[in-house]
C-alpha positions in Angstrom: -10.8 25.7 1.2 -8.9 26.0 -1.9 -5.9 23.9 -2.0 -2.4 25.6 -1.3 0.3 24.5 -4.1 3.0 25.5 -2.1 4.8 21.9 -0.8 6.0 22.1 3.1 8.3 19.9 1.5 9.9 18.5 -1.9 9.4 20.1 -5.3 7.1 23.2 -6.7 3.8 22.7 -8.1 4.7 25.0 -11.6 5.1 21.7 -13.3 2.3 20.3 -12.6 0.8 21.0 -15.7 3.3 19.4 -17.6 3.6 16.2 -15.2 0.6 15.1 -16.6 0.7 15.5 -20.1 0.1 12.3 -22.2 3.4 12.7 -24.0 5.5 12.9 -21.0 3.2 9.9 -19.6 3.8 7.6 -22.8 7.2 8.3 -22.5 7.8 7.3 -18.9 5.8 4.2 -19.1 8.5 2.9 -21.6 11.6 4.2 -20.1 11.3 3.6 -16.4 13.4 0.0 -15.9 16.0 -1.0 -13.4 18.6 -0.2 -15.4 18.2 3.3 -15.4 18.7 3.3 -11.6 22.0 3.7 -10.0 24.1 0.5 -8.9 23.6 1.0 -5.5 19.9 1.2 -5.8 20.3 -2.0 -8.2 22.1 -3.6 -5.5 19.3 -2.9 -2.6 16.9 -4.6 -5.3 18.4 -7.6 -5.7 18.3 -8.8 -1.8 14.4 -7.9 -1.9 12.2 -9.2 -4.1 9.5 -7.2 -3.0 11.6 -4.5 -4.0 12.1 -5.6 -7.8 8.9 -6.4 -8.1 7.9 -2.7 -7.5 10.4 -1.4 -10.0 8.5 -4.0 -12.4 5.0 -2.8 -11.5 5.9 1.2 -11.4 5.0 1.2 -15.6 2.0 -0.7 -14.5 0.6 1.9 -12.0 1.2 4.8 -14.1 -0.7 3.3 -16.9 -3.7 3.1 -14.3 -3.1 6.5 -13.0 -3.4 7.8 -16.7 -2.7 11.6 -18.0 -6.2 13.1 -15.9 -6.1 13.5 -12.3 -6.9 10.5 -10.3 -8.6 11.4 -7.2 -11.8 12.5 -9.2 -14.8 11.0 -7.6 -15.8 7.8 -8.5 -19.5 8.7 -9.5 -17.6 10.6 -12.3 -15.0 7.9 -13.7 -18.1 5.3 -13.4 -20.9 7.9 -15.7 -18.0 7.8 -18.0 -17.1 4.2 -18.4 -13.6 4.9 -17.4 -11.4 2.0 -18.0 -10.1 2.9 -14.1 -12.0 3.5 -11.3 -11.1 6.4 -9.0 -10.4 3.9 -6.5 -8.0 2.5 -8.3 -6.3 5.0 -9.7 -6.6 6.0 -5.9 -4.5 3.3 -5.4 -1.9 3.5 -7.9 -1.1 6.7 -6.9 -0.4 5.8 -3.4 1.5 3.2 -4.9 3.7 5.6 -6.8 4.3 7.7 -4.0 5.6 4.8 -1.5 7.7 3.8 -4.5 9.1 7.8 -4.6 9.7 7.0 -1.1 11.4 4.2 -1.3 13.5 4.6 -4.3 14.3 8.5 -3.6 17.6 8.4 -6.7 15.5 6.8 -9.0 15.5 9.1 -12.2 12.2 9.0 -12.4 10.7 9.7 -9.4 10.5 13.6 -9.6 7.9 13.2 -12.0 6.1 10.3 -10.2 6.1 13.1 -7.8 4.7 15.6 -9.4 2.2 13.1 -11.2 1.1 12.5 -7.2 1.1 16.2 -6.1 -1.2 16.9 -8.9 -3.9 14.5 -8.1 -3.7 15.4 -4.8 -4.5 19.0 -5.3 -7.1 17.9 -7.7 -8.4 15.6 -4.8 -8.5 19.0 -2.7 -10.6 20.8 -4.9 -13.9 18.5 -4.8 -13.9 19.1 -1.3 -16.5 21.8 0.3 -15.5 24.1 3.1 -17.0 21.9 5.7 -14.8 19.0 4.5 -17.6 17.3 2.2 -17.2 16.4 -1.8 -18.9 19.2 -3.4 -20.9 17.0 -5.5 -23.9 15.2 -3.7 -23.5 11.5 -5.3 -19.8 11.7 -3.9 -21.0 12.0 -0.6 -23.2 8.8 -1.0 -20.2 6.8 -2.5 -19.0 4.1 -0.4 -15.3 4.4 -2.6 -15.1 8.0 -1.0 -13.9 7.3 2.2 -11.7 4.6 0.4 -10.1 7.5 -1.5 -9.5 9.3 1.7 -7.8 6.5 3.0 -4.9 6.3 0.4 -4.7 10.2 1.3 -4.0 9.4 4.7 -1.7 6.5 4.2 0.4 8.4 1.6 0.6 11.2 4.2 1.3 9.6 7.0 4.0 7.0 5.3 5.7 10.6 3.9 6.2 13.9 4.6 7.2 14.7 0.9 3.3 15.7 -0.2 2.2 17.4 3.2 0.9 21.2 2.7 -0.2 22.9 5.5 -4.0 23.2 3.4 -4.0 19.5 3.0 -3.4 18.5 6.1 -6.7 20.9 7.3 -8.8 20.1 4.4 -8.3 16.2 5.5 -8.7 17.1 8.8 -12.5 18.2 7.7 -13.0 16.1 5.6 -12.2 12.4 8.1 -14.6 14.8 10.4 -17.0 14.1 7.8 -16.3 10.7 7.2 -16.4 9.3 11.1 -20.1 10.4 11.2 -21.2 7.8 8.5 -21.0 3.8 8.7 -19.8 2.3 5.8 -21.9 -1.2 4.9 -18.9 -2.6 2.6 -16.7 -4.2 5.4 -13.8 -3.7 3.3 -14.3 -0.2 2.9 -15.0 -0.5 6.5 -11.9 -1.7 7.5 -10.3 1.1 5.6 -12.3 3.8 7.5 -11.0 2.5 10.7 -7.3 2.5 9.5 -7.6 5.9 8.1 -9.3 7.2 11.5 -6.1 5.5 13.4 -3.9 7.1 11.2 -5.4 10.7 10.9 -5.0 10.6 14.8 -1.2 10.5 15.0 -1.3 12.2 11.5 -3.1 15.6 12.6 -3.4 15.8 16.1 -6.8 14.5 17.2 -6.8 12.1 19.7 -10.9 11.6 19.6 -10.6 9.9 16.1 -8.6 7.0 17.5 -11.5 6.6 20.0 -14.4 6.1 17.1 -11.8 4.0 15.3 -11.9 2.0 18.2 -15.7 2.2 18.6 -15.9 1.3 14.9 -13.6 -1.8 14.9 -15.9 -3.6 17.4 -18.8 -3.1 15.6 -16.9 -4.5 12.1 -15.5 -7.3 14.0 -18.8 -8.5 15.1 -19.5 -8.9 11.4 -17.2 -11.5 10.7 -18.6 -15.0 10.2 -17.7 -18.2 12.0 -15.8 -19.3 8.8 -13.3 -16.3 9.1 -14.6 -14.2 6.1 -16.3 -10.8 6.3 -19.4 -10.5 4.8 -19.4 -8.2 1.0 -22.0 -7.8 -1.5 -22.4 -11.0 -3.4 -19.9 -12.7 -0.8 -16.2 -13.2 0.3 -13.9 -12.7 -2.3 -10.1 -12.8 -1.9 -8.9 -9.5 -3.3 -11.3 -7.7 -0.9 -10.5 -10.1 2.1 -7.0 -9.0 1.4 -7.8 -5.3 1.8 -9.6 -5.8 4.8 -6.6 -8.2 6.2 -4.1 -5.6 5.5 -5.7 -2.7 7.2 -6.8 -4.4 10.2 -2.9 -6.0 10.0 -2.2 -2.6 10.1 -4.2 -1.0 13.5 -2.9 -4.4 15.3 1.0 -3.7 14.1 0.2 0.5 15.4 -2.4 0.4 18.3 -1.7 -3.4 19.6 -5.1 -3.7 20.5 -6.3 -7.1 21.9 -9.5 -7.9 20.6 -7.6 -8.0 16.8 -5.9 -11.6 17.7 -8.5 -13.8 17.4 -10.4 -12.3 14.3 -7.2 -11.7 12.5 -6.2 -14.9 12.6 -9.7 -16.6 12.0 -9.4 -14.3 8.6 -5.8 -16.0 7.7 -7.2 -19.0 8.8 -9.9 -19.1 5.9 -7.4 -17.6 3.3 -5.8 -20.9 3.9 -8.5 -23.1 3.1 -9.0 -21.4 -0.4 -5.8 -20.7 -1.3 -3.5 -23.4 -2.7 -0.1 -24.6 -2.0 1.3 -23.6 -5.6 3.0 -19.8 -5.6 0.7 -18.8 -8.4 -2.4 -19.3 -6.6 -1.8 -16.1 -4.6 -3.6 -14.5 -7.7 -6.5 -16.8 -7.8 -8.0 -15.3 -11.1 -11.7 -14.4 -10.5 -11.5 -15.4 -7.1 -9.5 -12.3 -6.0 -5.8 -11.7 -5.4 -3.9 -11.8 -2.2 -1.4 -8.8 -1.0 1.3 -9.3 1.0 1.2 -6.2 3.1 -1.0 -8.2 6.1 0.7 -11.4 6.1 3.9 -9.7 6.7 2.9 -7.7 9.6 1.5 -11.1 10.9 3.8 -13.3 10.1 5.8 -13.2 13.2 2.8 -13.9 15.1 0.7 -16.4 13.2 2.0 -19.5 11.8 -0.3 -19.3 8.5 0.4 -15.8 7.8 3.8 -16.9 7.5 2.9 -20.0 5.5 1.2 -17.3 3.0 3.8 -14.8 3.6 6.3 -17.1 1.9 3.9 -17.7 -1.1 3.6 -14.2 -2.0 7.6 -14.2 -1.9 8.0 -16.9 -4.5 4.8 -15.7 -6.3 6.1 -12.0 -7.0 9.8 -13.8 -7.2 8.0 -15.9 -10.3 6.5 -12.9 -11.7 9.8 -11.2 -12.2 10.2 -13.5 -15.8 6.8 -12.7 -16.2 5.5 -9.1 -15.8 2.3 -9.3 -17.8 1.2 -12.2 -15.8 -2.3 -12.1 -12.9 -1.3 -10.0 -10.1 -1.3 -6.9 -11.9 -3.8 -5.5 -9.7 -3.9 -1.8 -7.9 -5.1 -3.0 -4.8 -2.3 -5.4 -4.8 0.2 -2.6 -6.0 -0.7 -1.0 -2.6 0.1 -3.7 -0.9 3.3 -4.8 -2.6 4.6 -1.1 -1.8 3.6 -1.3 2.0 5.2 -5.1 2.1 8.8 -3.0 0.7 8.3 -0.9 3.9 8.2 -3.4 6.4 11.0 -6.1 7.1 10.0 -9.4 6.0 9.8 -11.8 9.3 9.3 -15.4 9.9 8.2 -17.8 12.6 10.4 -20.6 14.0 7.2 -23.1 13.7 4.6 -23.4 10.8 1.9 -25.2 10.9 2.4 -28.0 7.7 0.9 -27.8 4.7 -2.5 -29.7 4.2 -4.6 -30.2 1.4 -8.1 -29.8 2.2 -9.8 -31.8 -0.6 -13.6 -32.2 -0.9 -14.0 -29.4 1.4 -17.3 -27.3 1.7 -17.2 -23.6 3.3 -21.3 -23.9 3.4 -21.9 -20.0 4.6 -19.1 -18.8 2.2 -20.5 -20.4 -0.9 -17.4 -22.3 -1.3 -16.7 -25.8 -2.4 -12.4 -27.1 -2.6 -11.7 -29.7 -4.8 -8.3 -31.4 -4.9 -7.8 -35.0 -6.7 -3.9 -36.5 -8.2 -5.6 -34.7 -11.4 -6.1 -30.8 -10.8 -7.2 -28.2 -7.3 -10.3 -26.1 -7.9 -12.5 -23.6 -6.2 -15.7 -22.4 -7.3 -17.2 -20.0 -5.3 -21.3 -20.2 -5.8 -22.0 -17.0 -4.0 -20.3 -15.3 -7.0 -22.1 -16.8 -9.8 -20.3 -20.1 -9.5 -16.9 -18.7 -10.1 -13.9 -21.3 -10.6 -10.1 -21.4 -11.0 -8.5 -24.7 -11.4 -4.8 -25.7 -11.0 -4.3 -28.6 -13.0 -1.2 -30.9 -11.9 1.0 -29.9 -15.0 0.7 -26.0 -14.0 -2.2 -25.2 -16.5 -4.6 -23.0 -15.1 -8.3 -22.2 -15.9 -10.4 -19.5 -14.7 -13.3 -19.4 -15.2 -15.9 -16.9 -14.2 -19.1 -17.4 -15.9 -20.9 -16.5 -18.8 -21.8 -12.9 -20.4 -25.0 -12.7 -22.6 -25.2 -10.4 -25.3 -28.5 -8.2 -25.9 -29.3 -5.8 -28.5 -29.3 -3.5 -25.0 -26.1 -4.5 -23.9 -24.2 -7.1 -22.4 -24.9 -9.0 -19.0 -22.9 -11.3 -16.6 -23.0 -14.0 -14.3 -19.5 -13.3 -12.9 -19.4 -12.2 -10.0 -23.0 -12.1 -9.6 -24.6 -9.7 -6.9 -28.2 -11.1 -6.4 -27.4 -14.9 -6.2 -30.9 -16.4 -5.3 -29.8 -19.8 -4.1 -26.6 -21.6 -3.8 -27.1 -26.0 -3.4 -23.8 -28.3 -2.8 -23.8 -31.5 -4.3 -22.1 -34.7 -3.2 -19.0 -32.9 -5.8 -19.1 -29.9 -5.7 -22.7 -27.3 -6.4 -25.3 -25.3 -8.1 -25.5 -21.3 -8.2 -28.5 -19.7 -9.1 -29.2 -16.1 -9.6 -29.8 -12.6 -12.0 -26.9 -11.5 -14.6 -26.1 -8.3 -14.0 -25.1 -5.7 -16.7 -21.4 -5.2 -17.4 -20.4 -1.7 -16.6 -19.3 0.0 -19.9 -20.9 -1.9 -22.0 -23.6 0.0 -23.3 -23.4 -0.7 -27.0 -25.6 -2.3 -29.2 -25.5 -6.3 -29.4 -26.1 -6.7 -33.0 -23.3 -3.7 -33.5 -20.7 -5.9 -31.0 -21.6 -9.1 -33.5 -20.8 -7.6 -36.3 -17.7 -6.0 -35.5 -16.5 -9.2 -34.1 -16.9 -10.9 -37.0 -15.4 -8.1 -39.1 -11.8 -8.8 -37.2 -12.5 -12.8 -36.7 -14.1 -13.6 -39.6 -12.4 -17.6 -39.3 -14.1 -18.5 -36.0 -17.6 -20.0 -36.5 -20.6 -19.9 -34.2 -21.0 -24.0 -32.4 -23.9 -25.3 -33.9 -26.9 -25.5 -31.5 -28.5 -28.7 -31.0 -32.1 -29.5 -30.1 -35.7 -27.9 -30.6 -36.5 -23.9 -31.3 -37.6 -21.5 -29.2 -40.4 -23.1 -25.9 -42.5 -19.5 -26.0 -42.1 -16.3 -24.6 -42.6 -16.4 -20.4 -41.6 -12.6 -19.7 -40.2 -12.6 -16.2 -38.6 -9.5 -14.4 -34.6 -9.9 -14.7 -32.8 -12.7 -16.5 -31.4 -15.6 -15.2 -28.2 -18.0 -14.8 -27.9 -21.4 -13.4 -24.1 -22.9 -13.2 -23.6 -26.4 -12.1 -20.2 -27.7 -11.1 -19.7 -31.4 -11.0 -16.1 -32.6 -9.9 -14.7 -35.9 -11.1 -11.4 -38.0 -10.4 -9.6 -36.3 -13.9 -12.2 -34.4 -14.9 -14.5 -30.7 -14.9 -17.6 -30.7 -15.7 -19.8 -26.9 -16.5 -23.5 -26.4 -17.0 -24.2 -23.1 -17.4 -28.2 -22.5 -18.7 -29.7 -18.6 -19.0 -33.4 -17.9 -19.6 -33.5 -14.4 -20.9 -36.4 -12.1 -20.9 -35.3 -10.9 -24.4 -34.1 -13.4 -27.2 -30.0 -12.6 -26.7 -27.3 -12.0 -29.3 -25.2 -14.5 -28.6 -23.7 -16.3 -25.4 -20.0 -16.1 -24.9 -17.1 -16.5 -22.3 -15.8 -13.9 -20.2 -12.3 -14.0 -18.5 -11.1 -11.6 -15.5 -9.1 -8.2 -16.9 -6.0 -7.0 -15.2 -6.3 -4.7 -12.5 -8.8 -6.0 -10.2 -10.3 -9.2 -9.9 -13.6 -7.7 -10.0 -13.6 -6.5 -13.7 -14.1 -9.3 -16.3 -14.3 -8.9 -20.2 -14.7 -10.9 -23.0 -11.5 -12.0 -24.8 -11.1 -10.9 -28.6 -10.9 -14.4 -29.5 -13.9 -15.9 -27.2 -15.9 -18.8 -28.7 -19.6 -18.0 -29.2 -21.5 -20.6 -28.0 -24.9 -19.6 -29.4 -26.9 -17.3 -31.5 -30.3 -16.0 -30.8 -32.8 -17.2 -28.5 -33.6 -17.0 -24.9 -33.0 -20.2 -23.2 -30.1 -21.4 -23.8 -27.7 -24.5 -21.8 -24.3 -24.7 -22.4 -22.2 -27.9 -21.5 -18.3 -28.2 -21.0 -16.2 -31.0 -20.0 -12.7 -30.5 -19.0 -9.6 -33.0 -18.6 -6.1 -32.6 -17.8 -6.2 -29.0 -18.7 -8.0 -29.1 -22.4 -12.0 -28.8 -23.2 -12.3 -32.4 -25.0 -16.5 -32.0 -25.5 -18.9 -29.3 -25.4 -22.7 -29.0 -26.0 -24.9 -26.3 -26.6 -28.6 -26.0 -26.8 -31.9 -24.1 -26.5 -34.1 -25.4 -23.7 -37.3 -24.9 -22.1 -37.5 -21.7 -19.3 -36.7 -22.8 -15.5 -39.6 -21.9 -14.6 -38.2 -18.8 -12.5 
């Protein structure tokens, strides 16, 4: 069905046309402030910091949501190497509509809403009539039914962007969507909170029985250790998600059988996350939302314990808006967290440092000495973020390899082939896997690098040439992590199946803790050749040695 751009409520859709224009776009990224908001809204901001910390972010999540329509599918914004996902601009939308309903007399927030309305009609036209996206690779894409779920949300949270088509194309269309399984268990846990949601939300009381049905089955998932299982591994920012929605069904249905998991899932966030307020955003390890904890906090002592992190963290960020936590899946749950009233327990467990602690099914290894905390996570390519004692941070999450074909990473790594702890701390084998939009030339990245760095120098390579050419089918990253009193040591080797560019550092981009770049500035370890070993030392915060050189294969 063709969507209906008549509103049941709030504004016309004539000026949609110009809510999205890039002019009008620039213009309201750089205007919208506190300030421009009237004093009582001011004053209602000041007793909440999750409140000011939305007015900060609102700039923030219509960069993400951009000039184009933002519920496009996902197949389409990843063919064109979008710098934002459809998920996330998914995201940032629902984030902009909470923040319409929360700050109603904000001057800006007619034209959030129309920026909303817009990609919500533009979501309604790649559905079919029976409720599937037109388009067969969105109907394959796991991100679709997390799309659908913001829809829901955002409807169900406000009435201001129901239409009467809407609400029977997304009847259809979660039709669709309870038929199919989703193997991501965060995108599971979405499903299940959008089927609980849609039930209330249009009238169909069988949906809240296959959300029902579904949640058992995505509960028997969950490991002893309190994570769900995701390709490559836990990670934080995803844990979150799947926190928050099944938060969410516990706080609306009170169903039983969510006690236990839910706080077995709090329970492990514990162990990796540290006592500081900053290490809510735990760089390549994820980010943690609020949204969940909240609704939990009254009941579990832990939630609380994190609850009040994510208060002082966001309360920190306020001096600092550039700073990690500028992520869309944490916008969504900021806006939520503004929505609910922030509770408390009378008891909470103390605060315990869990140092020289192995998760051995999560991949995980905790480090904590007088000198610095650290995490690496070796289902993920050995990813680590350390919290030295004077507040310097270092994450860290692997290596990127430049080919004349492109450019490949072992952050985040999907096939990990092995993971081994040591007595301090472990070893993370497995394949780099090519970075998604980068697709240009090697020798053409080189050169252009130099062109705008021209004073940083290559480290000279120590050691023989090249061992011989073993071809092999992918190539290949090692990482060891060794722990010491006041020290960090890295060894990160590759063996590549064609003699790379150059070998550089990669640090984690805003917006989501699974995207990772490499910094203008990054050091270039090496160039040429296809076995390579790279060696860092770290103390009190500062690299004080580092050696590079070429090396036999591994033999892989």
């Amino acid at each position: 069905m063709m969507p209906d751009k008549t509103p049941v409520r709030a504004g016309t859709a004539g000026s949609l046309s110009t809510a999205v224009s890039p002019t009008s776009a620039d213009a309201m990224t750089k205007t919208m402030s506190a300030e421009r908001m009237d004093n009582d809204t001011q004053t209602d901001i000041a007793k909440d910091v999750y409140r000011a910390a939305a007015v900060q972010r609102a700039p923030y999540w219509l960069n993400v949501l951009g000039a184009t329509p933002w519920f496009e599918e996902s197949w389409q914004a990843d063919h064109a190497c979008d710098e934002w996902s459809s998920y996330q601009k998914a995201s940032a939308a629902l984030s902009l509509g909470l923040f319409c309903e929360v700050f109603p007399q904000a001057e800006e927030a007619p034209y959030l809403g129309e920026c909303v309305r817009a990609g919500l009609v533009q979501w309604q036209s790649l559905l079919g009539r029976d409720g599937r996206p037109r388009h067969r690779l969105g109907r394959r894409d796991p991100l679709t039914a997390a799309i659908a779920t913001q829809v829901v949300r955002l409807l169900t949270e406000t009435t201001h962007f129901q239409t009467s088509s809407l609400i029977e194309d997304l009847s259809k269309h979660m039709r669709w969507l309870s038929r199919r399984v989703e193997r991501a268990s965060w995108v599971e846990a979405l499903a299940v909170s959008a089927l609980s949601d849609a039930a209330t939300l249009i009238g169909e009381p069988g949906l809240l029985s296959l959300a029902r049905e579904r949640l058992n089955s995505l509960l028997a998932r969950q490991d002893e250790e309190g994570w769900f299982p995701e390709d490559g591994g836990p990670e934080l920012s995803r844990w979150s998600v799947t926190t928050d929605a099944l938060a969410r069904v516990w706080h609306e249905q009170g169903w039983p059988q969510l006690e236990a998991p839910l706080r077995k899932a709090i329970g492990f966030a514990r162990r990796i996350v540290g006592p500081q307020p900053r290490e809510i955003a735990a760089g390549p390890l994820g980010i943690v939302g609020p949204y969940g904890l909240e609704l939990l906090a009254g009941r579990v002592g832990e939630a609380a314990v994190l609850a009040r992190q994510c208060r002082e963290f966001h309360r920190l960020l306020q001096a600092d808006v550039g700073a990690a936590g500028e992520s869309s899946e944490a916008g969504v749950s900021l806006m939520f967290a503004v929505m609910v009233a922030p509770t408390t327990v009378a008891h909470t467990p103390e605060t315990t440092a869990h140092a020289n602690e192995s998760l051995p099914r999560a991949g995980f290894w905790i480090e904590e000495t007088a000198a610095y905390r650290a995490v690496v996570e070796g289902r993920r390519g050995g990813a680590l973020h350390i919290v030295w004692r004077d507040g310097t941070v270092l994450d860290d999450p692997g290596v990127a390899v430049v080919h004349s074909h492109g450019i490949k990473s072992s952050g985040h790594a999907t096939r990990v082939e092995a993971v081994r702890f040591l007595d301090r701390g472990l070893i993370s084998r497995g394949v780099l896997r090519r970075m998604a939009g980068h697709r240009a030339q090697g020798a053409g990245w080189l050169r252009r690098r130099r062109a705008a760095l021209p004073d940083i120098e290559p480290v000279t390579v120590e050691g023989g040439g090249e061992h011989g050419f073993h071809p092999h089918l992918h190539d290949h990253f090692e990482r060891e992590v060794n722990f010491e009193d006041d020290a960090i040591r890295i060894r990160d080797r590759v063996d590549c199946l064609l003699p790379c560019v150059a070998v550089v550092c990669q640090s984690p981009l805003p917006g989501s803790s699974m995207r990772y770049g490499i910094p203008p500035a990054a050091p270039i370890f090496i160039e040429g050749g296809r076995h390579v070993e790279l060696t860092r030392l770290f103390r009190e915060g500062a690299l004080v040695e580092q050696r590079v050189r070429r090396t036999p294969r591994t033999g892989k």
